[in-house]
N, C-alpha and C positions, 0 to 999 in steps of 0.2 A: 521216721526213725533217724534220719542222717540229722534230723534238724534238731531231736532230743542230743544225739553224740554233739553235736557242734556245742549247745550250749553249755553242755557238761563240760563239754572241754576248754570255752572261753570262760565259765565260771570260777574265782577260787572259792580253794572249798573251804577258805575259814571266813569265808563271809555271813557275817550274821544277817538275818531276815530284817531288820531294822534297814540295815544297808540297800539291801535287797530293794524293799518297797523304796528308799528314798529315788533311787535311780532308774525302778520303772516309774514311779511316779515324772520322774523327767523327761522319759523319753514319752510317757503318752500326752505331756502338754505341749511338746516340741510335734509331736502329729496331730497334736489334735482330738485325742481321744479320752473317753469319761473315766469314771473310775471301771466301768465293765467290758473295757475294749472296744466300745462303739464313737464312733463318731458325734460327735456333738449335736451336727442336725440330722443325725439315722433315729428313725421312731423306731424306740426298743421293742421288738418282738415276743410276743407269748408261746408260738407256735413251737412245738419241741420237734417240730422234723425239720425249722428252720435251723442249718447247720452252721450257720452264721452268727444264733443269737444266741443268747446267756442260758436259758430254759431249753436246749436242744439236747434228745432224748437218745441216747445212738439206738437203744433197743427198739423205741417207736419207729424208728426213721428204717432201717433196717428190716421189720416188720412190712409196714407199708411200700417198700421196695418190692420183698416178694410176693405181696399181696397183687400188685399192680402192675407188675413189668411183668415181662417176658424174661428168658432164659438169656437172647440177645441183647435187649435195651438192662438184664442185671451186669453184664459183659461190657456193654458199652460205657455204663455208668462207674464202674470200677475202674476202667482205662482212664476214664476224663478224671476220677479219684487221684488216681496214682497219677498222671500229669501234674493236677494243680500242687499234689504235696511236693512234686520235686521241685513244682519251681518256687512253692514255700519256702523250699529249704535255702533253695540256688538266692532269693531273695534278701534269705536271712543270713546267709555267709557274707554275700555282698557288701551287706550294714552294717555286719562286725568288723569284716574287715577296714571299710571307708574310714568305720572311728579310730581303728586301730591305727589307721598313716596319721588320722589327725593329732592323734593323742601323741604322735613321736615329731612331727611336726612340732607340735607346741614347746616338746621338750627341749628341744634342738634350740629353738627359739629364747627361751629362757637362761639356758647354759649360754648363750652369746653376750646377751644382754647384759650377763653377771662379770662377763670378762672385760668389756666396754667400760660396764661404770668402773672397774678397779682400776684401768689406766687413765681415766680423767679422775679418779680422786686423787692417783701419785702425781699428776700434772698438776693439779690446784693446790698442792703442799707447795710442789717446786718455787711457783708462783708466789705464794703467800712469803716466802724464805726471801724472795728476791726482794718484792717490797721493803720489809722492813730494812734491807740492809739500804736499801734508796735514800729512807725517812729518817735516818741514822745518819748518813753522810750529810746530809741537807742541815738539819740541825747544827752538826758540826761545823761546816763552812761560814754560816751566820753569824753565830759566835765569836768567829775568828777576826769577822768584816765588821761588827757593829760598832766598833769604837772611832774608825778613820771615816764612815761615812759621812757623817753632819758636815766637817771640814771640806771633803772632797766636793760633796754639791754645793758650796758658798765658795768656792772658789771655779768650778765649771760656770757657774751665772756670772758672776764677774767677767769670765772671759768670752760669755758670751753676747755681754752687752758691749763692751769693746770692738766686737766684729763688728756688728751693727752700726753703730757710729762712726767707723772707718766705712762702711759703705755708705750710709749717707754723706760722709762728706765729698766720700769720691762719686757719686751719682751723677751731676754737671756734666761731669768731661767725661765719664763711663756712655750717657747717652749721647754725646758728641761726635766719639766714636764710632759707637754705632750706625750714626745716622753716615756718616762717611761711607761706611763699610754699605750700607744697605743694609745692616745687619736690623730688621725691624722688628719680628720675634722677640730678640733678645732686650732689646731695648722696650719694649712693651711689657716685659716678664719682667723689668729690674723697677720700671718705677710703677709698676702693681707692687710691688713688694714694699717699696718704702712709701707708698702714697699716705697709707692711713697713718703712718710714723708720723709724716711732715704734718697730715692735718689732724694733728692731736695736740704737737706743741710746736704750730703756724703760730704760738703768742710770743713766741722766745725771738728773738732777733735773727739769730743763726739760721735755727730752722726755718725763718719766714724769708731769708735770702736764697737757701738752697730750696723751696719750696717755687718760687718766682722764675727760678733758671730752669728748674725741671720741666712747669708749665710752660714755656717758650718753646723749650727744644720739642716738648709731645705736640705742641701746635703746631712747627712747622712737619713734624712727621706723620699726622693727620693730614695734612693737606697734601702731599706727595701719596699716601695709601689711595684718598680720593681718585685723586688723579690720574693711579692707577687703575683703581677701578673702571674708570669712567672708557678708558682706552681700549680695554677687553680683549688688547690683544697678546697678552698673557696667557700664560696654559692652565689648566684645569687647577694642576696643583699650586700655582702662586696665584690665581684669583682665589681661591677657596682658603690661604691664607691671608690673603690682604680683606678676605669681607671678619673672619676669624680676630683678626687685630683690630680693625674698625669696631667691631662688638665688643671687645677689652674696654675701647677706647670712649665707649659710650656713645655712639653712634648710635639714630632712630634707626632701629631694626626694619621696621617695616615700609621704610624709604626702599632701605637697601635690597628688602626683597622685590619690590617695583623696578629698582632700577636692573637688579640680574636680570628680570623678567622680560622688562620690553627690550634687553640687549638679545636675549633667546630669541625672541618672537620676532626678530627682523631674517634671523638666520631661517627661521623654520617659513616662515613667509615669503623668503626665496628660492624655498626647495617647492613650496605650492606653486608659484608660479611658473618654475619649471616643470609640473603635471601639467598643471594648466592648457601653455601651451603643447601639449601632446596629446590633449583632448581634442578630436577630429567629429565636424558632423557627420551624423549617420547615413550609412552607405545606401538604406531604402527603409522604409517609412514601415514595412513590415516582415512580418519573417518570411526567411527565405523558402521561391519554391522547392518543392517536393520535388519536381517533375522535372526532367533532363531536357530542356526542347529541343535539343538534335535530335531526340530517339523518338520517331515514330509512333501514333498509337498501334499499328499494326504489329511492331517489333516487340513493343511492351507488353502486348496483349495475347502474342501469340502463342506463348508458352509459360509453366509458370517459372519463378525467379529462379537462374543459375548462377553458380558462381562465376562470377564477372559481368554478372547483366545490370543496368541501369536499378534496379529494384534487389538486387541483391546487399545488404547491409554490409559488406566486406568489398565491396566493389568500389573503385578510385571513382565511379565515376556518379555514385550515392549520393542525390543532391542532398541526405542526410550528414555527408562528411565534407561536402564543398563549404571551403572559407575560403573569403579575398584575405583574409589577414591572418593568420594561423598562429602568429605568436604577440599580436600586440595586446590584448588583454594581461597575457603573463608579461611583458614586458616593461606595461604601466606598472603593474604591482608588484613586481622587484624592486621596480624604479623608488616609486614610495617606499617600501619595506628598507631601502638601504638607505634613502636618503632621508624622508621625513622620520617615520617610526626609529629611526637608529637614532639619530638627531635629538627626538622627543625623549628618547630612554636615557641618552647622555647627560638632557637637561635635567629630568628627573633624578637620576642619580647624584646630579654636582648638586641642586638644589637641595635634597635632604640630609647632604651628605655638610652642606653650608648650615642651612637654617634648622634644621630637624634633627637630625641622629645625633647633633653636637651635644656634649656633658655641658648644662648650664650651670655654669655656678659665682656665687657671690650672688649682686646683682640682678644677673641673666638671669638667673632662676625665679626669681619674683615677677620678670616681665613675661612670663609665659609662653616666647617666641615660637617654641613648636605648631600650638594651636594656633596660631593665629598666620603663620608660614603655611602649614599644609591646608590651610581653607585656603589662602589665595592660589596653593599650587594646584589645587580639583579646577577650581575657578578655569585659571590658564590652560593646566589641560585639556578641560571640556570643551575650550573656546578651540584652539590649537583643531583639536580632532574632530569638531562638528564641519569645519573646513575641507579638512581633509576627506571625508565620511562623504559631503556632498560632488567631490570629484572623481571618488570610488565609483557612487553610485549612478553618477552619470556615465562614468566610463562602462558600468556594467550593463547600462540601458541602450548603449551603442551598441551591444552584443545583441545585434538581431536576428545572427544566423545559427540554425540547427545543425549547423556542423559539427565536425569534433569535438561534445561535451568537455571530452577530457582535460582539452585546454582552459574551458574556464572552471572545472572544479580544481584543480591543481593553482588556480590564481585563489580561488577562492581560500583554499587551505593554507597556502602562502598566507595568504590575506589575515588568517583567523589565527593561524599558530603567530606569527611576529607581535599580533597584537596581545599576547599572553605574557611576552616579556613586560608590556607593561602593567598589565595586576600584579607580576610578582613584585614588581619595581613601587606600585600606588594600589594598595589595598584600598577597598573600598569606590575604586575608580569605575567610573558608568563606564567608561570608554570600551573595556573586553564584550560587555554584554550588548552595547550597541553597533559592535563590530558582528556581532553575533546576529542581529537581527537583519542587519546588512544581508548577512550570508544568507538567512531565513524568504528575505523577502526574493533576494535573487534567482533561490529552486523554486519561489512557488514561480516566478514568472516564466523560468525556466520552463514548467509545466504546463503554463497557460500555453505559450511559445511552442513547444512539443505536441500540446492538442491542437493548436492551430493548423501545423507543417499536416498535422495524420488528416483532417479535415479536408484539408486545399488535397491533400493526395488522394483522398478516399473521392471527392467532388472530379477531379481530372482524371481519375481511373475509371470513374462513370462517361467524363464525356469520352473517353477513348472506346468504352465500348459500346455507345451508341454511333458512335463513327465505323467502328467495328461494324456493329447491324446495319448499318446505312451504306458500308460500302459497295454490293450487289445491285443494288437501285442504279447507279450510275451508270449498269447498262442496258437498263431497261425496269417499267415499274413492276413492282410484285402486285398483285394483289392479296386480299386477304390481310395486309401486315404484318407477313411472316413467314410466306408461304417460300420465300426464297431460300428459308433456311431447311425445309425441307426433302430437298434432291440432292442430288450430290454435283459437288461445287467441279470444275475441271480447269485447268491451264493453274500457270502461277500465282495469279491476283486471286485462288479459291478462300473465300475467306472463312474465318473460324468458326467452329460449331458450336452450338448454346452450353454444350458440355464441357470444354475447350476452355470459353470465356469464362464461364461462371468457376472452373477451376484456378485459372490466371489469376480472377479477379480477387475470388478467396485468400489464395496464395500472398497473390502481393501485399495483401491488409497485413493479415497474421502477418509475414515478415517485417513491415514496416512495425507493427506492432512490437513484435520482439526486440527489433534494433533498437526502436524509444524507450525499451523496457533497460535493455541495458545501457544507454546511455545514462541514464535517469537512476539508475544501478548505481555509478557512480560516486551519488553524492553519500552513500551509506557502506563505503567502502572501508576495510579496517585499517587501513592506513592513513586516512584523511580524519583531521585533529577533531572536528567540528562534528564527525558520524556517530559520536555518543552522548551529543547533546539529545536531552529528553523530545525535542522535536521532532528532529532525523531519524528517533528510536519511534517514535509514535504517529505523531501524527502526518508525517511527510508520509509514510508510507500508506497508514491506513485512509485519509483523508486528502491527501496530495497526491498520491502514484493512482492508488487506488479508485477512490470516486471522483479529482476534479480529471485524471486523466482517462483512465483506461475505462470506466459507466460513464464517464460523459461523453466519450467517443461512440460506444457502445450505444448508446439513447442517440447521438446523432445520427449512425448509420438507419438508425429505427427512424427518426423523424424526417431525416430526407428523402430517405425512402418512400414515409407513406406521403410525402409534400408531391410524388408523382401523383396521387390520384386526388387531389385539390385543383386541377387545373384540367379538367374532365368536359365538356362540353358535349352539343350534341353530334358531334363528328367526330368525336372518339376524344382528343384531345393530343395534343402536340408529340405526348408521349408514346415512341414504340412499343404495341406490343409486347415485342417478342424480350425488350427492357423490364417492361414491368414483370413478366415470366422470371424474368430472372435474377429480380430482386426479390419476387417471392423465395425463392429459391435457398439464395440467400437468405433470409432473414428465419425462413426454416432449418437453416443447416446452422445457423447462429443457437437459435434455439434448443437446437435437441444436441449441439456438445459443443462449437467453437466457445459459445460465452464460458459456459464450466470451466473449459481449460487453459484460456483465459485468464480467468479470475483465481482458477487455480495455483496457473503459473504463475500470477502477481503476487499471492498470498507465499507461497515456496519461496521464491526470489525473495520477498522483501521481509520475509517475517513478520505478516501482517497480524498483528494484535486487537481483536475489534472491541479493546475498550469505548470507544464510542461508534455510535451507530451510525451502519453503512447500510447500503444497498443489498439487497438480498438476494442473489443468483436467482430465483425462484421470480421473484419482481422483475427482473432482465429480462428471462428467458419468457415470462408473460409477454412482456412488451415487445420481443420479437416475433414471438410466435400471432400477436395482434396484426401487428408492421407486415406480416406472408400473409394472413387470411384478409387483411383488407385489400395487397396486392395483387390478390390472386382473384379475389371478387372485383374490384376492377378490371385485371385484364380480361375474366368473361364477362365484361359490361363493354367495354372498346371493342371486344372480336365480336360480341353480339349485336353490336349499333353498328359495324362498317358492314356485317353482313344484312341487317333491317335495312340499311340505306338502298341497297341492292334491291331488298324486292320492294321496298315501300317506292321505290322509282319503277320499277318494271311493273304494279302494279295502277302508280297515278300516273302514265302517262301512257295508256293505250286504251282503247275505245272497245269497252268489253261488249257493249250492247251489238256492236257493226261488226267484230270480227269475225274471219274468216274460221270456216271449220280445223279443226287441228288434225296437223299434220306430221308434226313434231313437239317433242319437247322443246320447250323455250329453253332460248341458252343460258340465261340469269340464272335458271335451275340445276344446269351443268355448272355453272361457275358456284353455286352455292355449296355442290358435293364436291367438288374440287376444294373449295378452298377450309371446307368442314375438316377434310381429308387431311389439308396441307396442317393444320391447326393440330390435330389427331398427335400427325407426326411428330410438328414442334414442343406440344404436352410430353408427351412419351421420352424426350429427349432427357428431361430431367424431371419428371415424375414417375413413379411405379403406376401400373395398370388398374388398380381396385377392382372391388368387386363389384358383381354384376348379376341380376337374375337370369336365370335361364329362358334363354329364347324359345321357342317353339318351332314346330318342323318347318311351317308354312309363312316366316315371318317377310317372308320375302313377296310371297303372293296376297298379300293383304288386299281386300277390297273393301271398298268406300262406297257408302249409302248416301243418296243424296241428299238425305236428310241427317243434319245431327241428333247421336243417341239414337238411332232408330234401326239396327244394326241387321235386325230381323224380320223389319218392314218393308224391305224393297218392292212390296207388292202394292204401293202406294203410289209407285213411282209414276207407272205407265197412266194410271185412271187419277190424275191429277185432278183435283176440282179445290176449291176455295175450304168446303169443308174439310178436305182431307186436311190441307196444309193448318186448318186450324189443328185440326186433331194430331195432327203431327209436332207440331210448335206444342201443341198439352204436352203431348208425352216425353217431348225432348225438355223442356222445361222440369218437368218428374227428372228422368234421369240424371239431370246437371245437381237435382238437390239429393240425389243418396251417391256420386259420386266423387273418389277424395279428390280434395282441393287441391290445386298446382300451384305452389308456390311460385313466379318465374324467378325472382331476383332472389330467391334466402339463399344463404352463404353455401361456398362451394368446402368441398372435401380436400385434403392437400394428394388429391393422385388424378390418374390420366381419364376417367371415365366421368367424375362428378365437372372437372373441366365444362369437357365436349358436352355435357347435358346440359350444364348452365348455359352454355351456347344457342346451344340448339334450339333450348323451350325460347329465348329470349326473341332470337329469330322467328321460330314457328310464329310467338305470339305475336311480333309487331305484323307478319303477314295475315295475321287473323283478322286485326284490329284494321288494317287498310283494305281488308277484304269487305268487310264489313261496314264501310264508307262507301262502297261504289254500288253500279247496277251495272245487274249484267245480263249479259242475252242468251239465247240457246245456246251458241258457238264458246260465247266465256265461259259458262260452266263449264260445259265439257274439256276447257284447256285447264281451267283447276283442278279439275279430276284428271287429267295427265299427268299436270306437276307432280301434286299430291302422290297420285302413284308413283311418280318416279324417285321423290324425295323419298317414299316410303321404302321403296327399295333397298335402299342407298345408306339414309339416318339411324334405320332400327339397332346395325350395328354397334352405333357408336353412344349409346348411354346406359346406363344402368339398366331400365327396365323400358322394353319396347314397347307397352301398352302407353307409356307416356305420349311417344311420338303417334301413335294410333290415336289417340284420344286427341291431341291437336289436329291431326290430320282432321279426322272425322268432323271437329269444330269448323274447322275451313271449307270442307267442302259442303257441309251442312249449312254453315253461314253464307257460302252464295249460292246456295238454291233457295234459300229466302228471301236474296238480294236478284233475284235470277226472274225474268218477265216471261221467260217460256222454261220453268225448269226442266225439261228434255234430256234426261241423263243419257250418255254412252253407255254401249255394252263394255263389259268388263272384258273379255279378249280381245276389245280393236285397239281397248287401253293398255294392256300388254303387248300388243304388237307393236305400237308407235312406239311404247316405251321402252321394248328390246329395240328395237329399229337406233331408237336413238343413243 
């Protein structure tokens, strides 16, 4: 209902229905709608309780309402009713009103418009009134003048030819004058002016007299500009007018440019010579160490970087910030910047300012002297600055120390901004962009230079801490290879713990890392002229910082790393242990976050954009995590071979058939839980413990058959005969083929348990294998069955799953009671008593 009063009210009422239609006909093409108030793509509906469509039936709709609803959904349905109609209506006041601002809007707009055009139509009267009275007075003044002009200009030519004649005659002694005065300008400007007079009527006597005097005087005042010329020690502005008169004068332009040229190029050739000599051989053949050699490995190693320690990037004593020379890099390239480059910009300017930018005319113009000036001036320049360029870049080659970057990108920028004044000065000149490449080649070397120092640091931070590991031996041997690490250390000389070290060592990288990061920072700084060349923007960062430094450094530490376990022999090889532990170590903690954040850090810092293809963090952290598991498989290949060495000697060199009854455990076998133990410790120091099957009650009272696999046959023992031992060898044979296979050597686990197992089978097996070469007598077995018990005692602890070490055991003691001439087992309680005993 409010929405019928609205339209009644917006409607007038002497609108006829003609009108009517024309204006909904408008507004339903402006929405969008057919001639039935539907939208164009709405499929018209037949349905009459559709209350939306053309054919909708209120009485049907109304019907079917309380045919179907409820008392509440008729209640509901009227509210949602009476909703939509208010905001019918609220929507349709809305659109009346909107057109209503528009419609007074436009009015507003038109009433302006009409006042606008009436004071530009009274301005273009005013105008038009002015005119004619202009064209009016113009007229009249014409008029006035036409009768005296013809006379007026036949008497101006007369007296203009009169001048002339008076200055030809005075020409002689006008340049006579001159030439007294020095006045040569002026005297070059006077007989240009009458030359082509005299050589038009040279037939006349007169003019062939003053024609003769003229040429004498400009000959000797040619030869005096010469002259001048030639002496050069005149200032800018009277050489630049003496080549200016020689060009009036008819002078070969292109002598003249020769001769400005090699008078420049003697100047500029003694400013080189003066770089020259301040060019010094180089201080040492490579870049400088890393590594402070007053400071100690112990001092370096023993903590990680403080502020103010040798490895701290902020510290005076950072052989990253040591230079013997700290300002002659900037020094030379001042040197040049004010003396050559300044030099070369003055010559460029007097030159085009002589031969080039000059108005040719008459003559000149036809001989084309710009072109053929500015080809000899690229020519000279290029020569000039390929000279220069090569004293640059020697000079930049001397710079072999990783000291304070800052000094040589600040020479660099020097270097690249000065040579800018010459492109503005020689468009088109190679010389900016080869000063450019200059800069170019010098950060990559820069980087080569920066990966070399982190190298030689990372290699002497290795040997500090095998000096580190090696310090303990001094007073006495370890055995094991590691076992001195440990116990606990006591007095001053205690040296540092694997946790200790391998933190230091971490430490110092990364920070050296960082320091090269930001020095190397530098050359892309917003202040330095040369940081928004498309190089600097790209590929320095993503191919220069990125992969030749910070993944190539990255893959070194992986490849020298695994260069430890290339030099492996049968006695373990050169390398410590307790070193190689802790390059696994490292190259796991590289793996699972230093490389990321790292790489990450490189990418933040430098803006790394990987329009072309890098290295992929995922491809690092493979190759580190490769570089830990082959280090870590080595070191249980060294602790397994220096503890095989042990018994495969305690085993070939005693007399198992003659020996004496046992009485003890052999000490080879204490030394071998000893140093399992000491290995245990060393693991655990920077590995996590892993997991482990569950042991059983009795893993400690374990007993050994003298027969292998035959676990439940010990009734075979006592009634020895030939066939038993056959029937015994069946059965153990059967057993070895449904029992799993022992790998000894496959790859170890990154924690403290798969360690000590790859150890231990390695060991167990080489005592199998030398068990297994010999013969032995009553007495020898039953010291095998000692060992073995005692070892058992002792091993089960320490690997994953105890049946392992049972199943070796049991191989060994089964293997020499085949190798065994009276096999005669001990009883099982005299073998624990010897073996608590001992």
């Amino acid at each position: 209902m409010d929405g019928d009063i609205c339209a009644t009210a917006t409607t007038p009422p002497d609108s006829d229905p003609a009108r009517k239609r024309g204006v909904h006909g408008m507004l339903k093409l402006y929405y969008g709608l057919n001639e039935e108030g539907k939208t164009v793509d709405q499929a018209e509906s037949m349905n009459p309780c559709d209350i939306n469509g053309t054919h909708f039936d209120p009485e049907v709709y109304l019907n079917k309402l309380r045919r179907e609803c409820s008392l509440g959904e008729l209640m509901d349905q009227e509210s949602c009713m009476v909703k939509q109609i208010r905001s019918l209506d609220s929507d349709m006041q809305t659109l009346v009103y909107e057109n209503y601002n528009k419609f007074i809007s436009a009015t507003d707009t038109i009433r302006k418009m009409k006042n606008d055009f009436k004071k530009m139509e009274d301005e273009m009267d005013c105008l038009s009134t002015n005119m004619a009275a202009i064209t009016e007075f113009s007229a009249h003044i014409s008029g006035t003048l036409q009768d005296q002009h013809a006379q007026i200009t036949k008497l101006s030519g007369v007296h203009t030819l009169l001048r002339k004649l008076q200055f030809l005659f005075e020409l002689p002694a006008r340049l006579n004058k001159c030439l007294e005065l020095q006045a040569y300008s002026q005297a070059v400007s006077s007989h240009r002016r009458a030359r082509c007079v005299l050589q038009q009527y040279s037939h006349m006597p007169s003019f062939r007299g003053i024609q003769d005097d003229c040429h004498a005087i400009m000959d000797k005042l040619s030869q005096e500009l010469r002259q001048k010329f030639r002496d050069g020690g005149s200032s800018a502005k009277d050489l630049s007018e003496c080549v200016e008169l020689l060009l009036q004068l008819d002078e070969p332009a292109e002598e003249l440019c020769d001769k400005f040229l090699i008078h420049a190029q003697s100047r500029l050739e003694a400013n080189l010579r003066g770089l020259e000599a301040e060019l010094r051989p180089p201080l040492s053949s490579g870049p400088t160490s890393v590594i402070d050699p007053s400071i100690g490995p112990a001092r370096r190693l023993s903590a990680a970087p403080t502020a103010g320690s040798p490895t701290d990037p902020t510290s005076p004593g950072n052989p990253f910030l040591s230079s013997s020379s700290r300002t002659d890099i900037l020094e030379f390239i001042d040197r040049g910047c004010n003396e050559f480059v300044s030099s070369l910009c003055l010559v460029i300017a007097s030159y085009q300012e002589l031969f080039v930018n000059r108005p040719q005319e008459g003559n000149l113009a036809s001989k084309n002297i710009p072109h053929m000036a500015i080809g000899k001036l690229h020519a000279f320049v290029d020569a000039m600055a390929t000279c220069y360029f090569s004293l640059v870049e020697r000079r930049i080659q001397d710079e072999k120390s990783v000291g304070d970057n800052s000094l040589l990108v600040r020479a660099l920028d020097r270097f690249h901004r000065r040579l800018q004044a010459v492109a503005k000065l020689l468009p088109g000149s190679a010389v900016p962009s080869q000063g450019t490449e200059i800069v170019v080649r010098a950060a990559r070397e820069r980087i080569k230079q920066y990966l070399a120092a982190l190298q030689s640091f990372y290699l002497d931070s290795l040997r500090d801490v095998r000096q580190a590991l090696a310090a303990p031996r001094l007073g006495g041997s370890s055995a094991g290879g590691g076992s001195h690490l440990a116990g606990p250390a006591t007095g001053k000389d205690a040296p540092a713990s694997l946790p200790e070290l391998l933190s230091s060592l971490s430490a110092s990288i990364l920070n050296q890392i960082k320091s090269v990061l930001a020095s190397v920072h530098l050359f892309t700084a917003k202040d330095i002229t040369f940081s928004n060349k498309p190089y600097f923007k790209g590929e320095f960062c993503s191919q220069g910082v990125r992969e030749s430094l910070v993944v190539n450094f990255i893959k070194f530490v992986c490849q020298s790393s695994r260069q430890f376990c290339e030099s492996a022999g049968d006695r373990g090889g050169s390398t410590p242990p307790a070193l190689l532990l802790l390059l696994s170590r490292l190259c796991l903690d590289y793996e699972t976050s230093t490389i990321t954040y790292i790489l990450t850090l490189t990418d933040e810092q430098f803006l790394v954009q990987h329009r072309s293809p890098v290295t992929a963090v995922a491809a690092l952290c493979g190759e580190a995590r490769e570089a830990a598991q082959k280090l870590l498989n080595h070191y249980v290949k060294v602790q397994g071979l220096i503890i095989s060495q042990m018994l495969r000697k305690s085993v070939e060199t005693r007399d198992w058939v003659n020996t004496i009854e046992p009485r003890n455990v052999r000490a080879v076998m204490k030394r071998v839980v000893e140093d399992t133990t000491s290995i245990d410790v060393q693991v655990s120091l920077l590995y996590e413990e892993g997991t482990r099957k569950a042991h059983s009650s009795d893993s400690s009272k374990r007993t050994f058959s003298v027969y292998s696999g035959s676990r439940q046959q010990t009734r075979y023992a006592p009634s020895y005969t030939p066939s038993a031992a056959m029937d015994t060898n069946f059965l153990s044979n059967i057993h070895k083929l449904f029992s799993e296979r022992i790998d000894i050597f496959s790859p170890v686990e990154f924690n403290k348990v798969s360690v000590v197992t790859g150890i231990i089978k390695i060991s167990l097996k080489t005592f199998l294998e030398c068990v297994r070469l010999r013969t032995f007598g009553r007495y020898g077995l039953q010291q095998i069955q000692v060992d073995c018990n005692y070892l058992q005692m002792y091993l089960w602890r320490f690997v994953s799953d105890e049946n392992l070490v049972h199943f070796l055991l049991d191989e060994i003691v089964g293997s020499t009671a085949h190798r065994c001439l009276d096999p005669a087992p001990m009883e099982q309680s005299v073998i624990e008593v010897i073996c608590e005993r001992g």
